[in-house]
N, C-alpha and C positions, 0 to 999 in steps of 0.2 A: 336328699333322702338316703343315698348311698353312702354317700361320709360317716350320716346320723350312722345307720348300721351295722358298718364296719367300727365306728366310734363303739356301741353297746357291742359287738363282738368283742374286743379287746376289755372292757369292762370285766363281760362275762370271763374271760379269762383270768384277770387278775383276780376278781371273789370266787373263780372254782366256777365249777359245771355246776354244782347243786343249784347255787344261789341263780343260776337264768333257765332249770330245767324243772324247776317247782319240787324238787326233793331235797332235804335238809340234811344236816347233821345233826342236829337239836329241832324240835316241835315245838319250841317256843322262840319269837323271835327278840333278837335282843334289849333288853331295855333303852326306851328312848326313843327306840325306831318307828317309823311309821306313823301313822294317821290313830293307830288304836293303841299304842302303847299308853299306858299307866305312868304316874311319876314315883317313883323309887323315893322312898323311905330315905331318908339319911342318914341315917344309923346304919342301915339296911345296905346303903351301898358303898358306906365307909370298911362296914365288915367283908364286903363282898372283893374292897380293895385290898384289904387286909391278906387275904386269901387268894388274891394273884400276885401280889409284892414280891417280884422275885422269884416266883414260878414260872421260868421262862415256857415247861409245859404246858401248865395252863394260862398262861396268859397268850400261845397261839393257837390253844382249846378255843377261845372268848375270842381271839382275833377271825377264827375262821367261821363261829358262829353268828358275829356281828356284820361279817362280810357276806356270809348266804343270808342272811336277814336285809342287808341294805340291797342288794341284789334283790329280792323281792320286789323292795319296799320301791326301786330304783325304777324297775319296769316298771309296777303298776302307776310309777308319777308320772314316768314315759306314754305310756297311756292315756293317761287323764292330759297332759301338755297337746296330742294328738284328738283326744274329745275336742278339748276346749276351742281347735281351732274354727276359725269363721262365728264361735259365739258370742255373746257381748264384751264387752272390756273387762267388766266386772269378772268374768266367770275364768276370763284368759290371766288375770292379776293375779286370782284366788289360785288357779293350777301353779303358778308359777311363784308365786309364797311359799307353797306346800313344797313345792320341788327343792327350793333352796334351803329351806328348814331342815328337810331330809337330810340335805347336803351337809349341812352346818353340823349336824346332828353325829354323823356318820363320823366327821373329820375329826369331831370333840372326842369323840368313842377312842379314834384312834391314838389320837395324842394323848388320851387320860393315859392311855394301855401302856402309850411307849414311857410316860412319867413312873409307871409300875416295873418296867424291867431293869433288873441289875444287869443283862445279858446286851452288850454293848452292839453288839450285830441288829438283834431285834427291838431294841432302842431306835436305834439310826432307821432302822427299813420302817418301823411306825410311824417313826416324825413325819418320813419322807412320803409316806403315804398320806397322812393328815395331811398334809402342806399340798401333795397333788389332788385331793379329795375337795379341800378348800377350793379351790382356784377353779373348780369346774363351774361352781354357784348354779350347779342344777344344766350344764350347756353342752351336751354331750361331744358338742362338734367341737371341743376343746381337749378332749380327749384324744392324747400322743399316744398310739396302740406300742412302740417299742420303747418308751417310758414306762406304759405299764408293767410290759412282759417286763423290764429287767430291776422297777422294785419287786412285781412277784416272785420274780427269780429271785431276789436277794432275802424278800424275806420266808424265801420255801427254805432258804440255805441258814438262815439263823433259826428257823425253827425244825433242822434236822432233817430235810425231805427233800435235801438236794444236794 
């Protein structure tokens, strides 16, 4: 249990204070994410790509409000992983679907983003965040805390905050 939470400490780090202290940068969380998200338009989020293509501002706008959005979305599956235990198979399966969906969900975000940057820095620190977001499949005790801190370090410094 001490791993687990030194594990979500480091989390909390790399998506920022907001995304594990329940205060945002955005009031809405980002498409895709979470249990209640809506599915996106296609047109809708071709234009949406359109409009980060190469914005390396806003494409670390969308990066830090997709990261306090999965930081939300992260805890509360944390939660529900920590319900589920001792109840039937079925309910431990269902937490544990949802957790990796999230996962899957979060990592795609990332990699669409770094597909969007002309900015060779914030390219490389997105991949590399997708690729370690991936590898978690929801397991928090797979979480490297000085992996994290130095892609968030890398990408606090491709997007100008370091």
């Amino acid at each position: 249990m001490r791993r687990d939470l030194a594990a979500v400490a480091a989390l909390c780090t790399v998506l920022g204070a907001a995304a594990c202290s329940g205060t945002s940068a955005s009031p809405t969380p980002a498409p895709g994410l979470g249990s209640g998200a809506a599915w996106v338009n296609p047109s809708a989020a071709a234009s949406a790509d359109a409009a980060l293509s190469g914005n390396t501002k806003a494409i670390c706008a969308q990066a830090v409000r997709t990261g306090t959005a999965f930081g939300k979305t992260f805890m509360a599956d944390l939660q529900l992983q920590i319900d589920a235990k001792g109840k039937s198979a079925q309910v431990a399966a269902a937490a544990k679907q949802k957790v990796e969906q999230d996962v899957s969900n979060y990592s795609y975000a990332l990699a669409d983003m770094s597909k969007l940057a002309n900015n060779a820095a914030l390219k490389a620190a997105l991949k590399r965040m997708s690729q370690q977001v991936k590898v978690l499949k929801g397991d928090v005790t797979k979480i490297d805390p000085s992996k994290v801190s130095a892609v968030s370090a890398t990408l606090d410094k491709a997007c100008g905050k370091g």
